[in-house]
C-alpha positions in Angstrom: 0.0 0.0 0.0 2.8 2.6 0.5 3.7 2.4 -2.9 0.5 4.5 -4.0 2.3 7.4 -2.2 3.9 8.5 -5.0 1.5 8.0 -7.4 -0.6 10.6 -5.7 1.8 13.0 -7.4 2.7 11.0 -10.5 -0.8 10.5 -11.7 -1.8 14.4 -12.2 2.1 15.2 -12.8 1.9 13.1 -16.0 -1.6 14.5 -17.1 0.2 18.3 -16.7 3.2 16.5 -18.8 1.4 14.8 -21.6 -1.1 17.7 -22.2 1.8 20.3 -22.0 3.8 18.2 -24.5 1.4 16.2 -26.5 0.5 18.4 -28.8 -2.5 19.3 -30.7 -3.7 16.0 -30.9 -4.9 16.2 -27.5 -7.4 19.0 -27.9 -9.9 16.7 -28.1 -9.9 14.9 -25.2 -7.3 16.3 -23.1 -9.7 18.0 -20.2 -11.0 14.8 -19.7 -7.6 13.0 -19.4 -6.9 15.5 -16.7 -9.9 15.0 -14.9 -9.5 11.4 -15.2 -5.9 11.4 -13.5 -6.9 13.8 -11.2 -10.0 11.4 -10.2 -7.5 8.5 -10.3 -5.1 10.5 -7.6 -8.2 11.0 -5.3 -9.0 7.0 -5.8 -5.7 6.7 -4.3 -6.4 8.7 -1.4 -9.4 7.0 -0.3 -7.5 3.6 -1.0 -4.4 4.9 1.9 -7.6 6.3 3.9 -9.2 2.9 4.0 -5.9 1.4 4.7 -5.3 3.9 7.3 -8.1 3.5 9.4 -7.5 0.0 9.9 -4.3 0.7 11.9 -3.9 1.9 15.2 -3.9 5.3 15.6 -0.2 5.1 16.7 1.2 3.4 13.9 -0.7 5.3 11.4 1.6 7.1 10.1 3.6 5.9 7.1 6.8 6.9 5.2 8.2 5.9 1.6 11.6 6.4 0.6 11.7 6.4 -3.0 15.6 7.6 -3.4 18.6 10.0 -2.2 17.9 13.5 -3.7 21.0 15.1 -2.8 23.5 12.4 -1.6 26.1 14.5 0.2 27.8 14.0 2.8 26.4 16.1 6.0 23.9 17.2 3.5 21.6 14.7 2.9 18.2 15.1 1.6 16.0 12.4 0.3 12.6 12.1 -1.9 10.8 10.8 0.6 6.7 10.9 1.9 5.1 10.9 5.1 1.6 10.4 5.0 0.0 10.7 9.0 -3.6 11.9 9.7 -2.5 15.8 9.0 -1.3 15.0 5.2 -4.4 12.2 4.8 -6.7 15.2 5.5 -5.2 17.4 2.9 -4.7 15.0 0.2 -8.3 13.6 0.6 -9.3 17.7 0.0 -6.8 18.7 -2.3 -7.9 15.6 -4.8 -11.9 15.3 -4.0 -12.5 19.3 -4.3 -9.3 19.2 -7.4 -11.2 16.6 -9.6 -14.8 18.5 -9.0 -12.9 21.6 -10.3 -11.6 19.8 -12.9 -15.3 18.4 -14.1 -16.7 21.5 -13.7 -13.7 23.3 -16.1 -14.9 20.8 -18.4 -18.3 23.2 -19.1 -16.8 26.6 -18.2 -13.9 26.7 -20.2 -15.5 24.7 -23.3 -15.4 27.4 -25.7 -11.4 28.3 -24.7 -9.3 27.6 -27.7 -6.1 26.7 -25.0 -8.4 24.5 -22.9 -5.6 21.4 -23.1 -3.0 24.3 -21.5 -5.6 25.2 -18.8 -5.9 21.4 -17.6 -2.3 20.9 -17.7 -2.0 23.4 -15.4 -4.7 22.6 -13.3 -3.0 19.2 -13.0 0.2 21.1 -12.1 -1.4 22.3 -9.4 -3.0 19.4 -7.8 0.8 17.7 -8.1 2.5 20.9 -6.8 0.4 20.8 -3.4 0.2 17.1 -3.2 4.2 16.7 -3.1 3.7 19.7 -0.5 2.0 17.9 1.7 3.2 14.6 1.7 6.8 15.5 1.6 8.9 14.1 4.6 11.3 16.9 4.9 11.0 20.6 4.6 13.8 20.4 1.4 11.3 18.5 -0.6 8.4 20.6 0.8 9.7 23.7 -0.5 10.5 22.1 -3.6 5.7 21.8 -3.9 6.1 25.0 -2.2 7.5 26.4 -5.2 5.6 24.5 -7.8 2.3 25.8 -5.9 3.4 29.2 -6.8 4.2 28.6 -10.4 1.2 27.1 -11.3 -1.1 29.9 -9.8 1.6 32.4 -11.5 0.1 30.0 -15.0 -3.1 30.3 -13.9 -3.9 33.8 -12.7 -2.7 35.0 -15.9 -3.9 32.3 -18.2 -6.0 34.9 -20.1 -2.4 36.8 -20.4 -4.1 39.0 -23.6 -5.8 41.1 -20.5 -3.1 43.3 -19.1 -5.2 43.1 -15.8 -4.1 39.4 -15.8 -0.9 39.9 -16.6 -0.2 42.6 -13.7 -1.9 40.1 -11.1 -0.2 37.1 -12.0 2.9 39.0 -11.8 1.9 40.3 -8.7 0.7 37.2 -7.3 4.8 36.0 -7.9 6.3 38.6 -6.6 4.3 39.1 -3.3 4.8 35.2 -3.0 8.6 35.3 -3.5 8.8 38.1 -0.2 7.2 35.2 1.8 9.1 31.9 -0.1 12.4 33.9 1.4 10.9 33.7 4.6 10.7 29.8 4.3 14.3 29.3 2.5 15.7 31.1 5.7 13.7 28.9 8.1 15.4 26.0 6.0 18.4 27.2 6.6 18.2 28.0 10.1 17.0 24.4 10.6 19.9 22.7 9.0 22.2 24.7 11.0 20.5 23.7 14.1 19.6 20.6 13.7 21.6 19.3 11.0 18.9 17.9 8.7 15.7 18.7 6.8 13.5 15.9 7.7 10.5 16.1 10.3 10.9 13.7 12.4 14.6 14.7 13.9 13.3 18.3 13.7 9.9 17.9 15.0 9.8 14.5 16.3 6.9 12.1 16.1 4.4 10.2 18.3 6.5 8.4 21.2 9.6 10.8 20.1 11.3 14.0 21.1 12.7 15.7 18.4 15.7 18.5 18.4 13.2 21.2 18.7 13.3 20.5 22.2 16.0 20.9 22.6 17.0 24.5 20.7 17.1 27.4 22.4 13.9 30.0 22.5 15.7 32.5 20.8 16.3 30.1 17.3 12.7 28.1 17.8 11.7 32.1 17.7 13.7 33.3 14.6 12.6 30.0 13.2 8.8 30.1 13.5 8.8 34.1 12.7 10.0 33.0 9.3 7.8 30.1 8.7 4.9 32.8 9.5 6.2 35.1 6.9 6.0 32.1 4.5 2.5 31.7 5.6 1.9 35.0 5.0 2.7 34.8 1.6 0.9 32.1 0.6 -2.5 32.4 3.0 -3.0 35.7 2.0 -2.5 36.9 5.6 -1.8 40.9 6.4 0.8 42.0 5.8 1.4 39.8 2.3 -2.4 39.8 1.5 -2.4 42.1 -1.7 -2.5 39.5 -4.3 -5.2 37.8 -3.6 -8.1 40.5 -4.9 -6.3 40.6 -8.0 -6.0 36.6 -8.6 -9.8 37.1 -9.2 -8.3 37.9 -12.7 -7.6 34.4 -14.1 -10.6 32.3 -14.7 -13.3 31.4 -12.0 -12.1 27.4 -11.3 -8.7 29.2 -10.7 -10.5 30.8 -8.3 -12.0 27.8 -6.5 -9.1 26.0 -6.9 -6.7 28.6 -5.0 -9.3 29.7 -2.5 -10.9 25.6 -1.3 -8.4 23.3 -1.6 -4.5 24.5 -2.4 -2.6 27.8 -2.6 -4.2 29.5 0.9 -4.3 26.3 3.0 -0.7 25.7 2.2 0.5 28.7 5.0 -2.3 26.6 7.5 -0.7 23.2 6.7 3.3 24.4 7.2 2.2 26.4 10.6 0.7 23.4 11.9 2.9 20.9 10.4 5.8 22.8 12.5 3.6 22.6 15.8 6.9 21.0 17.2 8.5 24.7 17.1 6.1 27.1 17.4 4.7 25.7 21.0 8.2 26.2 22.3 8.3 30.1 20.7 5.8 31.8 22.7 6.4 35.0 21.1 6.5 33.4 17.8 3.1 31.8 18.7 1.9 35.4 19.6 2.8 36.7 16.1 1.0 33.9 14.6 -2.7 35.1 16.6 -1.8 38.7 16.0 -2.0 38.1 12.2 -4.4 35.7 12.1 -6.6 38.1 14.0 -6.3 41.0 12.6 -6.6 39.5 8.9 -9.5 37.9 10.0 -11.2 41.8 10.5 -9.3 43.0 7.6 -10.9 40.7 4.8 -14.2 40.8 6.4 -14.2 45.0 6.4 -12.4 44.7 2.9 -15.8 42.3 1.5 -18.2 44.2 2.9 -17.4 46.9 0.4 -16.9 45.0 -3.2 -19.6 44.8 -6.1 -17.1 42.2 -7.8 -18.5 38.8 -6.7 -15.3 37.3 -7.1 -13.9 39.7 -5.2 -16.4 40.0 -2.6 -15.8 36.5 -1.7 -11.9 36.7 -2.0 -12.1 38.9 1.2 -14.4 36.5 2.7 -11.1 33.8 2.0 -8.8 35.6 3.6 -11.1 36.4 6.5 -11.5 32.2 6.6 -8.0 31.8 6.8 -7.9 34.6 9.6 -10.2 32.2 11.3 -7.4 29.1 10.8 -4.1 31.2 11.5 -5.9 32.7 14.8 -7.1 29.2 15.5 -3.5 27.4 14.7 -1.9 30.0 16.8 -3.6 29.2 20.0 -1.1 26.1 20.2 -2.8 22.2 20.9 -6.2 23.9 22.4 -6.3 25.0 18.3 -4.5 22.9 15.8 -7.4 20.1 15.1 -10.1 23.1 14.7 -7.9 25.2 12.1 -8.1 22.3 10.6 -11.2 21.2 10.7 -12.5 25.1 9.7 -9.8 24.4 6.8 -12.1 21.6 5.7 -15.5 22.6 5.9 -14.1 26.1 4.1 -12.7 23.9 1.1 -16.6 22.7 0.9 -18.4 26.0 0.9 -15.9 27.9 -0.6 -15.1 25.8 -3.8 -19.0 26.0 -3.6 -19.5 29.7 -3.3 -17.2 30.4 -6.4 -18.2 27.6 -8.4 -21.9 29.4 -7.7 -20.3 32.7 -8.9 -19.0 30.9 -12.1 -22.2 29.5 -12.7 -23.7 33.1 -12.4 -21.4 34.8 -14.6 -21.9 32.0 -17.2 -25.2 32.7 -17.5 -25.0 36.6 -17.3 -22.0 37.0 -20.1 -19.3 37.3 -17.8 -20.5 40.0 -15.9 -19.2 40.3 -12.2 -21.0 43.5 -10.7 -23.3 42.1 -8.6 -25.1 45.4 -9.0 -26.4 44.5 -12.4 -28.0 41.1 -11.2 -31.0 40.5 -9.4 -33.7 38.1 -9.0 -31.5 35.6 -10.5 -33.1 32.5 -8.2 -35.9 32.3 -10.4 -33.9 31.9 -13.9 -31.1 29.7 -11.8 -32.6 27.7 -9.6 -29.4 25.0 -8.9 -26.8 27.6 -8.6 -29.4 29.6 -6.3 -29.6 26.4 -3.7 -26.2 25.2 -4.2 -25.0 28.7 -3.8 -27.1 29.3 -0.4 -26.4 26.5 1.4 -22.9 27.6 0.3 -23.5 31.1 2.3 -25.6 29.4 5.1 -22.5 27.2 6.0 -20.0 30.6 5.5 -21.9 32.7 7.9 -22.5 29.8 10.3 -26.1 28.9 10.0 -26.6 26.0 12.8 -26.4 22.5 12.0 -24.0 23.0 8.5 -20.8 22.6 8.6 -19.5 26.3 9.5 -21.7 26.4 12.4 -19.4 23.7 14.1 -15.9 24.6 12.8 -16.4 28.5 13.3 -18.1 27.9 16.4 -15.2 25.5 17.5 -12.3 28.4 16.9 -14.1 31.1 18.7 -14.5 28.7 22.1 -11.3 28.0 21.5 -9.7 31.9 21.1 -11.6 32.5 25.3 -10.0 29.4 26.4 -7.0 31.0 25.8 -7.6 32.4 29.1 -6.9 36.3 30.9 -7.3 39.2 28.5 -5.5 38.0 25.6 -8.4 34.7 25.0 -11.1 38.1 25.4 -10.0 40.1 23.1 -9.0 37.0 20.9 -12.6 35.7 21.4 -14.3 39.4 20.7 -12.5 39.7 17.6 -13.7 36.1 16.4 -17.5 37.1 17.1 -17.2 40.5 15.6 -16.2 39.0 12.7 -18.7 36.5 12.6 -21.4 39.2 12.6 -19.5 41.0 9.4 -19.4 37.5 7.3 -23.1 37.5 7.8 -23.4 41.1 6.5 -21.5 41.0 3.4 -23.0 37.8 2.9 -26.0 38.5 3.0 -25.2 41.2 1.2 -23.8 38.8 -1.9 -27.1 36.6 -1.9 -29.9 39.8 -1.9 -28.0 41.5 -4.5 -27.5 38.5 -6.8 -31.0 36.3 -6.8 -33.1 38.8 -5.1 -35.1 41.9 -5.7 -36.1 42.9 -8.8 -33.7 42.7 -12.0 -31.2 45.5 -12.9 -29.1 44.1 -16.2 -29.1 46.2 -19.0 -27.3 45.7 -22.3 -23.5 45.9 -22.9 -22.1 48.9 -25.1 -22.7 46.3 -28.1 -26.2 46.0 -27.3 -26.6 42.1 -26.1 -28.7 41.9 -23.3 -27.8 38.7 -20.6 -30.5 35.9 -20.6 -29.5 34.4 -17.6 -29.9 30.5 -18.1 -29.0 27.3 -15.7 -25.2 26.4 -16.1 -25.0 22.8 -18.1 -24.7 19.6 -15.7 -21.1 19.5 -16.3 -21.0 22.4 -13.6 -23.9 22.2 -11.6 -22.9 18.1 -10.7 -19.6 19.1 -8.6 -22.2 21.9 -6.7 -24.5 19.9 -5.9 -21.7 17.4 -4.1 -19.9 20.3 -2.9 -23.3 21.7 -1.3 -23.9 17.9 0.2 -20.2 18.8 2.1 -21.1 22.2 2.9 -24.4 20.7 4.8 -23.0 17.7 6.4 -19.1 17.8 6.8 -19.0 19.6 10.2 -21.5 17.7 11.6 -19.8 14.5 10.6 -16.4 16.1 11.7 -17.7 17.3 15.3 -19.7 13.5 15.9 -18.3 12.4 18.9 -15.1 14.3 18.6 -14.1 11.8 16.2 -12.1 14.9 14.2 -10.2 15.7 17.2 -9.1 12.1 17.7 -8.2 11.8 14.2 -5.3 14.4 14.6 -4.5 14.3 18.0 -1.4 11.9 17.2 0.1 14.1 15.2 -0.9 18.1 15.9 -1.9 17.0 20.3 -4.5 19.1 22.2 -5.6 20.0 25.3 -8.6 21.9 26.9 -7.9 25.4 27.5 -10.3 27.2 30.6 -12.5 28.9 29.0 -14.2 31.8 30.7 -17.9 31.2 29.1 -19.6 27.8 28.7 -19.6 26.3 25.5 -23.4 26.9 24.9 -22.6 31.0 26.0 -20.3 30.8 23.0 -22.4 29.3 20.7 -25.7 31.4 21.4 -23.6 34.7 21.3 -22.0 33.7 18.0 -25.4 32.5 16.5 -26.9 36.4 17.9 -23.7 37.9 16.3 -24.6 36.0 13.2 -28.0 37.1 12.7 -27.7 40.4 13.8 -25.1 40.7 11.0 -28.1 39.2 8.2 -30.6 41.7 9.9 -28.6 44.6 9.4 -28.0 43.8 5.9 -31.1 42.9 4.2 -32.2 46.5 6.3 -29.7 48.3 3.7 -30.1 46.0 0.9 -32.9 44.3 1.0 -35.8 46.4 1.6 -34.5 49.1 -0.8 -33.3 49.3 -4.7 -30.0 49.0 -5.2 -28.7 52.2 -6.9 -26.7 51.4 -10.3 -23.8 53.9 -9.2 -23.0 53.1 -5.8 -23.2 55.9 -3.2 -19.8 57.6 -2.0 -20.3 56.1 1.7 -18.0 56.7 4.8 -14.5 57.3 4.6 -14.3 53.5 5.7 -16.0 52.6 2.8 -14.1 54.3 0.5 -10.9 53.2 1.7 -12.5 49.0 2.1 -12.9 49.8 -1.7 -9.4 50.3 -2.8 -8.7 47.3 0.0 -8.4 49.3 2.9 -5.3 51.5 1.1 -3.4 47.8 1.2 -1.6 49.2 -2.8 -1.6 52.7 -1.4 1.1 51.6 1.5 2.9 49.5 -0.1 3.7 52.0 -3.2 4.3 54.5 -0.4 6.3 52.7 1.8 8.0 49.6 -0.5 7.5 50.5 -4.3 8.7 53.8 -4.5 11.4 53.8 -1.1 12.7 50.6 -3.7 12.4 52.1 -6.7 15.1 55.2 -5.7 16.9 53.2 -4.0 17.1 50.9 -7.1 17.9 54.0 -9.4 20.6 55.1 -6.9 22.1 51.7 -7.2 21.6 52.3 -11.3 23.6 55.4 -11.0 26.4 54.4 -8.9 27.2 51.3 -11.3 27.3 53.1 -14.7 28.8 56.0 -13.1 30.6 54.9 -10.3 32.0 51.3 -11.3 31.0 51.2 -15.0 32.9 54.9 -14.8 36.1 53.5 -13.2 36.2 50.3 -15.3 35.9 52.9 -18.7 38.2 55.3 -17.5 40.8 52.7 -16.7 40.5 50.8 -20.1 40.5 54.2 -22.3 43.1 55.8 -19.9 45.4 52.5 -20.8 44.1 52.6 -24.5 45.2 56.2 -24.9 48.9 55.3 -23.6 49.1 52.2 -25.8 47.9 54.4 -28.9 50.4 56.4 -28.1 53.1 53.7 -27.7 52.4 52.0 -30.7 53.2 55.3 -32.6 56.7 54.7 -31.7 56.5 51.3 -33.2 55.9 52.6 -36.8 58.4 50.0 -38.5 60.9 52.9 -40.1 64.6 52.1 -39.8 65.8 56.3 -39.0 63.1 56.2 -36.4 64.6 52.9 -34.8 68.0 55.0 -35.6 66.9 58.0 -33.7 65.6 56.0 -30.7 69.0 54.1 -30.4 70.9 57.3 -30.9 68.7 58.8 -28.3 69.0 55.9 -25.9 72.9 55.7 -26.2 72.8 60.0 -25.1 70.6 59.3 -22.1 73.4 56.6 -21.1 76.4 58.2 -21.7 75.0 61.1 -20.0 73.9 58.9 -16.8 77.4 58.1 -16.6 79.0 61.2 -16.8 77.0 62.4 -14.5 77.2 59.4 -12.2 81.3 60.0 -12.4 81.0 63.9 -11.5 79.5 62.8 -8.6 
């Protein structure tokens, strides 16, 4: 059975190879092949899943060493997997939410002359995080950390012709490559510590101590700050959280794809994959719930004010992952429900933007949700799919959100003194904003009356259903939404199914778990009140109205471009151009000056090497007088 390890990777690795290099012959069929391979790697999941759960929950954990990467002595690195109950979880996600992308590509992108491209990369992707998450060492885990960032580079700019997607893909990149530093330095302070990349003499494992315990505070510190940058980076999380708006500018399975089930869990996974480290660096550990926190508030604010649907619910992703980062900072009494919110997100958020792709399908690509309206009535699938979507989201009781949401914010007060109540207010507070912009998204997209109008060439939308191709994977994906928390929270089975690898503990918690629960459910539907008040009972004006200085600035993403032109762009840009200057006229100057000062005295040299016999003559002559002149002079004296 461990030899299906690999093949998780191989399987859509080869699909991304063969459609990349097969050629044209491929057109015809290629999407499917992708999808087929992609299906094929999530068949191998559940195979190690069933496998897995017929082992004790100590000896779970598995590990294949396929060969030596880098052979060297005192620098050895291997290609080599771990798959324990953390990875399980992912790949299980990343393949059953991947293939439903893929199917669903199959009817959105049918009409895209470089469709084979598009699945290639899509298979990319899937192989990128899949070696990122079963990789045994942090070597080979940066290796899918890297191939995670070129393939949504591929992807956010697919449409390349649109300069829009061409400056966010390259954004995307660069913003990721400030974070990806973050994570080759944590490498590296690793391997000087602790002499190798792998987990388990780093982290240890269940029955083992690894060297973490034994490193000082100071490193584990300088360690995890870096891993969180990484994070950063990747989740979207302040203060690397700029690309993520923008990535609404390659197609909307893209979209799904880095917002459910890959690119933003990736900075969840390697926090609480590196548990080990970040328990023993308090302040480290405080970083971690400082960001996740105040990115939690900072997407919410930052959705509240967008009439994109795309990117409405991109601020509602990196609010989510708020939620998981706050939750995996809290330490063991958090780990299991970052997770678990990490799951029943990948549900209703693949769902949500699947729903949003199904919308602008049927309304010619438009993605002002101001022009919409009353849309349940000509969509009916995408309407239910698309609700029980934003039920789960805003933490409706009984679907999944309800228990992983409700889960982190019990867990952010049982983090005790006034730390776990602030912790604990910020959660609620922005539990009552997800259910206002929400809301929001739902009345102005299939209720009220209709407001499209036709485009500058005169076609007016007929909104239509979406063909079964894409309204199959959201109807599964509204199934998970429904009954994945409940399934996770049975029993606690959820929390024993990590508990060998990420621990917990109770933490002593101020209010009573059914306190917590009836003031997030009141936060929750005070936050749907207050918006169908503004945008339900009204019309929604075409142009929308200047609004508070808040508002304007949650517009342009709370000034997020504004500050970093101000204090990184152009600070780098004259700093750049000084740099410019002093090459070309400082060292490019010197080097010039030298070789023309050296060229002039050689011109000038080879004059006297003109090849005539009286000039020869002369010189000797003129030689001999210098010499019999020296020596007179020499005997005078």
């Amino acid at each position: 059975m461990n030899s299906l390890i690999p093949l998780l990777v191989a399987a859509p690795l080869a699909g991304a190879a063969l459609l990349l290099l097969g050629g044209r012959a491929l057109d015809r069929f290629g999407h499917w092949l992708a999808t087929a391979l992609a299906a094929l790697s999530f068949g191998f999941g559940l195979a190690l899943f069933s496998d897995m759960l017929g082992r004790e929950a100590e000896h779970r954990a598995i590990t294949k060493h396929l060969f030596s990467w880098i052979p060297v002595n005192g620098f050895q690195a291997d290609i080599s997997f771990r798959l324990d109950q953390l990875s399980m979880t992912f790949v299980l996600l990343i393949t059953g939410v991947g293939t439903l992308i893929h199917l669903y590509s199959v009817g959105y992108m049918a009409h895209d002359e470089r469709r084979r491209r598009f699945f290639a990369y899509l298979n990319l992707f899937l192989a990128a995080m899949l070696l990122l998450v079963v990789a045994d060492n942090y070597l080979l885990l940066y290796f899918g950390w890297e191939g995670v960032g070129l393939a949504s580079y591929l992807l956010i700019g697919f449409w390349q012709h649109k300069p829009s997607a061409a400056t966010a893909a390259k954004k995307a990149f660069i913003v990721n490559r400030v974070g990806d530093m973050g994570l080759s330095i944590a490498i590296m302070l690793m391997f000087v510590e602790f002499g190798s990349f792998s987990f388990e003499p780093i982290l240890g494992s269940a029955g083992t101590v690894g060297g973490a315990a034994q490193a000082s505070e100071g490193k584990l510190t300088a360690i995890g700050l870096m891993l969180l940058l990484a994070a950063c980076g990747k989740s979207a999380q302040v203060p690397l959280q700029s690309w993520l708006g923008d990535a609404m500018e390659g197609p909307t399975p893209v979209s799904a794809l880095i917002h459910a089930a890959t690119m933003v869990t990736a900075g969840v996974y390697l926090i609480t994959r590196s548990s080990a480290i970040f328990d023993l660096a308090p302040d480290a550990q405080t970083a971690v719930v400082v960001v996740g926190a105040v990115t939690l508030l900072f997407g919410a604010i930052v959705g509240c004010a967008k009439d994109d649907i795309k990117k409405a619910l991109a601020g509602s992703t990196m609010s989510q992952i708020g939620y998981m980062v706050l939750a995996a900072g809290l330490g063991p009494i958090g780990y299991a429900f970052a997770i678990m919110h990490l799951v029943t997100h990948g549900f209703f958020k693949a769902g949500l933007f699947l729903g949003a792709g199904s919308v602008m399908h049927g309304m010619n690509d438009e993605v002002d949700m101001r022009h919409y309206g009353g849309l349940r009535k000509h969509m009916p699938v995408t309407f239910v799919t698309f609700g029980l979507g934003y039920l789960a989201i805003i933490g409706f009781p009984g679907l999944s959100g309800f228990f992983s949401k409700d889960k982190i914010i019990e867990a952010a007060f049982a983090k005790g003194g006034t730390e776990g109540w602030i912790l604990g207010l910020c959660a609620l507070v922005g539990a009552a904003v997800t259910a206002f912009y929400m809301t929001r998204v739902m009345l102005l997209t299939f209720f009220g009356e209709k407001r499209w109008q036709p485009d500058a060439d005169g076609n007016a939308p007929h909104p239509h259903e979406s063909p079964k191709t894409m309204t199959i994977p959201m109807v599964l994906l509204a199934f998970g939404s429904v009954f994945a928390g409940g399934l996770f929270a049975y029993n606690g089975s959820f929390l024993t199914w990590l508990e060998p690898v990420t621990g917990h503990s109770e933490g002593d918690s101020p209010l009573a778990p059914l306190v917590v629960t009836l003031l997030t459910t009141a936060c929750m539907l005070a936050g749907v009140a207050v918006s169908y008040l503004m945008y339900g009972r009204s019309a929604v004006p075409v142009v929308p109205p200047v609004g508070s200085p808040l508002t304007r600035a949650a517009r342009r993403d709370l000034l997020q471009d504004d500050f970093n032109h101000a204090v990184l762009v152009r600070p780098g840009s004259a700093l750049t151009a000084a740099l410019v200057y002093f090459d070309s006229r400082g060292l490019d100057g010197f080097v010039n000056g030298l070789a023309a000062t050296i060229g002039g005295i050689s011109g000038r040299l080879r004059r006297v090497q003109n090849g005539f016999v009286r000039s020869y003559a002369l010189s000797m002559f003129g030689g001999t007088l210098v010499l019999v002149a020296t020596t007179l002079l020499m005997r005078s004296v």
